[in-house]
C-alpha positions in Angstrom: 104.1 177.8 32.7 107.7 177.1 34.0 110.6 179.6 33.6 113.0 176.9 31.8 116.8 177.4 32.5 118.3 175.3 28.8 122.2 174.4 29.2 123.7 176.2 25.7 126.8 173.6 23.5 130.2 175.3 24.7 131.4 174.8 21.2 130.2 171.6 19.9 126.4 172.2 18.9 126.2 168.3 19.1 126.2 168.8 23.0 122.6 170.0 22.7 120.4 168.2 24.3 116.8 166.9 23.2 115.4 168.3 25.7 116.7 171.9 24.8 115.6 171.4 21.4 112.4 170.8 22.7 112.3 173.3 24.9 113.4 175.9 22.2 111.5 175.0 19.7 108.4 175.2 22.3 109.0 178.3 24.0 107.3 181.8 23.2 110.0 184.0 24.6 113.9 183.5 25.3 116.0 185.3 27.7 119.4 185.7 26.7 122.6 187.4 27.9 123.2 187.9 24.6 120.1 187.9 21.6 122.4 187.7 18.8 124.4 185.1 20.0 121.0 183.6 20.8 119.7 184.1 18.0 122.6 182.1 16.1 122.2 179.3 18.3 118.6 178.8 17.0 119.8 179.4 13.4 122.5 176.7 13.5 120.4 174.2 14.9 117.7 174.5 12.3 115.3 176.3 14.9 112.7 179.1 14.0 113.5 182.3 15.4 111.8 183.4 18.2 111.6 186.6 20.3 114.8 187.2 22.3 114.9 189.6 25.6 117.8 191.0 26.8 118.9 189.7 30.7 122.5 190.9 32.2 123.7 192.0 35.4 123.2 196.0 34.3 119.9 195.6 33.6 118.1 192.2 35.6 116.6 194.4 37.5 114.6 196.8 35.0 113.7 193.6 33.1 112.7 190.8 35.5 108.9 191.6 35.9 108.4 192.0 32.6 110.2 188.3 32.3 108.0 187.2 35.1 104.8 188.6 33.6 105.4 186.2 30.3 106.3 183.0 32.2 103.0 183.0 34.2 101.2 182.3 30.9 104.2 181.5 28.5 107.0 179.2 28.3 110.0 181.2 28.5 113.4 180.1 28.0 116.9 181.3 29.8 120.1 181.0 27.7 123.8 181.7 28.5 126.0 182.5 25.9 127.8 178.7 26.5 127.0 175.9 28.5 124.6 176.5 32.1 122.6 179.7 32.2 123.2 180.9 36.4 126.8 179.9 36.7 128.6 183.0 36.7 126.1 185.3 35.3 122.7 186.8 37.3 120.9 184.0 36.2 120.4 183.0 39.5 118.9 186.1 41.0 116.5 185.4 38.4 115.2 181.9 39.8 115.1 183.7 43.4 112.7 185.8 41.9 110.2 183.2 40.0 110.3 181.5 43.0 109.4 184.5 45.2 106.8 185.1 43.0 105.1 181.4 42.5 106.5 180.9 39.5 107.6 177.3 38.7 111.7 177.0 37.6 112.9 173.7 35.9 116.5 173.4 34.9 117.6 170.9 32.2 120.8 169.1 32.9 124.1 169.7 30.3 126.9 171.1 29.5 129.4 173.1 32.1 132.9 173.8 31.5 133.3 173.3 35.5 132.6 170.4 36.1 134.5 169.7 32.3 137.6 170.8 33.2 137.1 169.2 36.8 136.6 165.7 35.7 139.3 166.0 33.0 141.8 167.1 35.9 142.1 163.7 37.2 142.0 165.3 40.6 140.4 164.1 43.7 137.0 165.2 43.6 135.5 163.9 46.6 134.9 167.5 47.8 135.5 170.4 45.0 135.0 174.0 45.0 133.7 176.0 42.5 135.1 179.9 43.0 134.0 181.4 39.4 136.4 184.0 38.3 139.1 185.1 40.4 139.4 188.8 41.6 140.8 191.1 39.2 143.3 192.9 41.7 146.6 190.8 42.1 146.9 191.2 45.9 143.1 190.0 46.5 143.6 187.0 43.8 146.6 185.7 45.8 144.6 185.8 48.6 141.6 184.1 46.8 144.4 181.6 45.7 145.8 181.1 49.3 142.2 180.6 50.7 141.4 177.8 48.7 143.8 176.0 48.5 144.0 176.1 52.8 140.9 174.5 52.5 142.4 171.2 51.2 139.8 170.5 48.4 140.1 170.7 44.5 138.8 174.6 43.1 137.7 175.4 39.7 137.8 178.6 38.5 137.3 180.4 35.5 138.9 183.4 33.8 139.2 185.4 30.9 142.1 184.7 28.5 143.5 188.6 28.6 143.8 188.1 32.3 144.4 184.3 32.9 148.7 184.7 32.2 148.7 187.4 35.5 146.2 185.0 37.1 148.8 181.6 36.8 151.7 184.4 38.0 149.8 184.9 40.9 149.2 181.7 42.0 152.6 181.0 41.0 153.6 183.4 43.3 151.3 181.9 46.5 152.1 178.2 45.3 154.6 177.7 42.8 154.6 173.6 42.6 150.7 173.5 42.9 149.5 171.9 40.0 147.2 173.1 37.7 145.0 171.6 34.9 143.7 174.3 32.2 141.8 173.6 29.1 141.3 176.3 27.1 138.3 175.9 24.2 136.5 172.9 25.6 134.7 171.2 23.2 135.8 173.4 20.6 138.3 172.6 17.4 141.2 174.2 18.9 140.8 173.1 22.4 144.1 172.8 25.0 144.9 170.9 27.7 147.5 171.7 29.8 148.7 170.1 33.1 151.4 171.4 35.3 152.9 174.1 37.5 151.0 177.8 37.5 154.5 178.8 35.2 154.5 175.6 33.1 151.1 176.0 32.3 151.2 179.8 31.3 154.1 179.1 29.1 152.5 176.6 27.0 149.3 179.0 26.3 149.3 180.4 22.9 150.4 184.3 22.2 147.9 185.9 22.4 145.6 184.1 24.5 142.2 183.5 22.7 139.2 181.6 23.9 136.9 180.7 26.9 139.2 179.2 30.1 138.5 176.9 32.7 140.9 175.9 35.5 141.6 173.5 38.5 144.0 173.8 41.3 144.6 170.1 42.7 144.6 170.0 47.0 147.7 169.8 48.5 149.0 167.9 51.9 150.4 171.6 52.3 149.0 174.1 52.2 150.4 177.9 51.3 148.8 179.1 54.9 150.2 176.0 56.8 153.4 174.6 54.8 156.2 174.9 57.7 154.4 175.3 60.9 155.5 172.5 62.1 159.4 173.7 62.6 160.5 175.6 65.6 161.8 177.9 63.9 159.1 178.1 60.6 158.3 181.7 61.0 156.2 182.9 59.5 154.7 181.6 55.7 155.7 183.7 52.6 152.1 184.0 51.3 150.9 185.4 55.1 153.9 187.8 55.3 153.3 188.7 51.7 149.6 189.7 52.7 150.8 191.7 55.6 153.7 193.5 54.0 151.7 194.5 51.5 148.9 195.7 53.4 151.5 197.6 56.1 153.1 199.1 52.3 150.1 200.7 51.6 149.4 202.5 54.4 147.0 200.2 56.1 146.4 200.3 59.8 147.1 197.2 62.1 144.3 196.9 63.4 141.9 197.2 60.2 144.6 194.8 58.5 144.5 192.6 61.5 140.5 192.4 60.8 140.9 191.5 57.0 143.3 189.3 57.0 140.8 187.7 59.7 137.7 187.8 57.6 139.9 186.6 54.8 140.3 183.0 56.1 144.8 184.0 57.6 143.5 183.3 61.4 142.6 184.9 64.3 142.7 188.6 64.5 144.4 188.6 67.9 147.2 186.2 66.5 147.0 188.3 63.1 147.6 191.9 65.3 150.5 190.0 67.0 151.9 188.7 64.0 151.5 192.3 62.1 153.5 193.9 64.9 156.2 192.1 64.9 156.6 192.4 61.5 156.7 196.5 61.8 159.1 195.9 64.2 161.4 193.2 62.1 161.2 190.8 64.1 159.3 187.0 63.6 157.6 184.7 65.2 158.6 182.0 67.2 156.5 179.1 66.4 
C-alpha cells in the first residue's frame, strides 16, 4: 500500500481536494505533525476519526519504522498542519525513507502558500526560488537576503509573524527599494496583501502580528552584491562591507571570514582576503 502525502486547506476547508477526502476517509493510519490539529481537520469535514501518529523533526527518527511497518500493509496518510506535507517540515526525509525501503509514495497535488503568494506577486516567475524560512540571526538573514536576490530570480520565503517585522528590517537594510509582496492569512477571513518596499510593507502589518506569512522578493536589474561596480570609483557595496565589518567586529579572523563570505555566494576568497584587508586598514578598493 502507498505512503499517501494529502495537501491540508490553509484556511479555507473548501480547498480540500476529492482526492484527499478519499484518501482520508480510506486510510487506516494518519501521520500528522500535529494529531489534534488533525484530528479537527477530519471533524470539520465530516470525516470519521481515525488513528493519528505523531511525526516532527524531534522525533522522525524514533517513529519512521514503525510508520513504514503500517504502510507496507496499510494506507497511511501524511498531513501538515496547512497546505503541502514536506515543504518545510521533515516530511521529506520521510519519503527518502519509503523509498529506501520499497515502499511506494504518491503525492496529491493542492494547496501551497508558496506558490500562492508567488503567483499573487505578479512577479516574473520564469525561474523562482523557494528559500523556506529565513535564518533567525540578523547578520546571517542579510546575508540569506543578499544571496538571493544576487541570483536575479524571484524567492519566496516564509516566516513566522513574531519574527517577520525584524525580517522586512533586514532586508530593508540589504535592499531598501526591493519590492516585496506579503500576504498574511491566505485563504483565510482576515487575509492581507501587501505590496511594496521591505519598510512599507512592515508598516502596514497589523500590531501585533498574527497569522501564517508568506513572502516574495521580486529580481532586480541590480543586485545588493553588484549595484555600482560599474563606476571607477564604486568601492565597495554597503551590503559586502556590511558583511565584513561585522565579521572583523566580532573578532573574526581574515582568513576564516575570507572563507565564509566565500562559501556564502560574496566571491572569491582571494578577492574576499584582499578586500577584508583593506578594509582593516581603511582603505577601499579601486574598482
Amino acid at each position: 500500500m502507498p505512503l499517501i502525502f494529502v495537501p491540508a486547506p490553509l484556511g479555507n476547508l473548501r480547498d480540500i481536494t476529492l482526492r484527499a477526502l478519499d484518501v482520508l476517509r480510506d486510510c487506516r493510519l494518519i501521520v500528522a505533525e500535529d494529531t489534534r490539529v488533525a484530528r479537527r481537520l477530519l471533524a470539520a469535514l465530516g470525516l470519521p476519526s481515525k488513528p493519528a501518529l505523531s511525526y516532527r523533526e524531534q522525533n522522525a527518527a524514533a517513529v519512521t519504522p514503525s510508520i513504514l511497518d503500517r504502510a507496507r500493509s496499510e494506507m497511511v496518510a501524511v498531513l501538515s498542519d496547512a497546505g503541502m506535507p514536506g515543504i518545510s517540515d521533515p516530511g521529506s526525509a520521510l519519503v527518502a525513507a519509503a523509498r529506501a525501503a520499497g515502499i511506494a509514495v504518491d503525492v496529491l497535488p493542492g494547496p501551497s502558500a508558496a506558490l500562492g503568494v508567488a503567483v499573487l506577486s505578479g512577479f516574473d516567475l520564469h525561474r523562482f526560488a523557494f528559500e523556506g524560512f529565513p535564518p533567525r540571526r540578523s547578520g546571517e538573514r542579510r546575508r540569506a537576503f543578499a544571496r538571493a536576490l544576487a541570483a536575479g530570480t524571484t524567492s519566496i520565503w516564509f516566516e513566522a509573524p513574531h519574527r517577520i517585522r525584524a525580517a522586512l528590517a533586514d532586508l530593508a537594510a540589504v535592499a531598501p527599494q526591493a519590492r516585496v509582496f506579503l500576504v498574511r492569512e491566505y485563504t483565510k477571513l482576515h487575509e492581507q496583501q501587501l505590496l511594496g518596499t521591505p519598510a512599507a510593507v512592515a508598516a502596514a502589518l497589523p500590531e501585533p502580528v498574527r497569522g501564517e506569512i508568506a513572502f516574495a522578493i521580486e529580481a532586480s536589474a541590480e543586485s545588493p552584491l553588484t549595484a555600482g561596480a560599474a563606476g571607477a570609483h564604486a568601492g565597495l557595496h554597503p551590503s559586502l562591507e556590511a558583511a565584513i565589518a561585522e565579521g572583523l567586529q566580532a573578532g573574526e579572523h581574515p582568513v576564516a571570514l575570507a572563507r565564509r563570505l566565500a562559501a556564502g555566494g560574496y566571491g572569491d576568497r582571494r578577492s574576499l582576503y584582499a578586500r577584508i584587508a583593506l578594509h582593516k586598514e581603511g582603505g577601499r578598493p579601486k574598482g
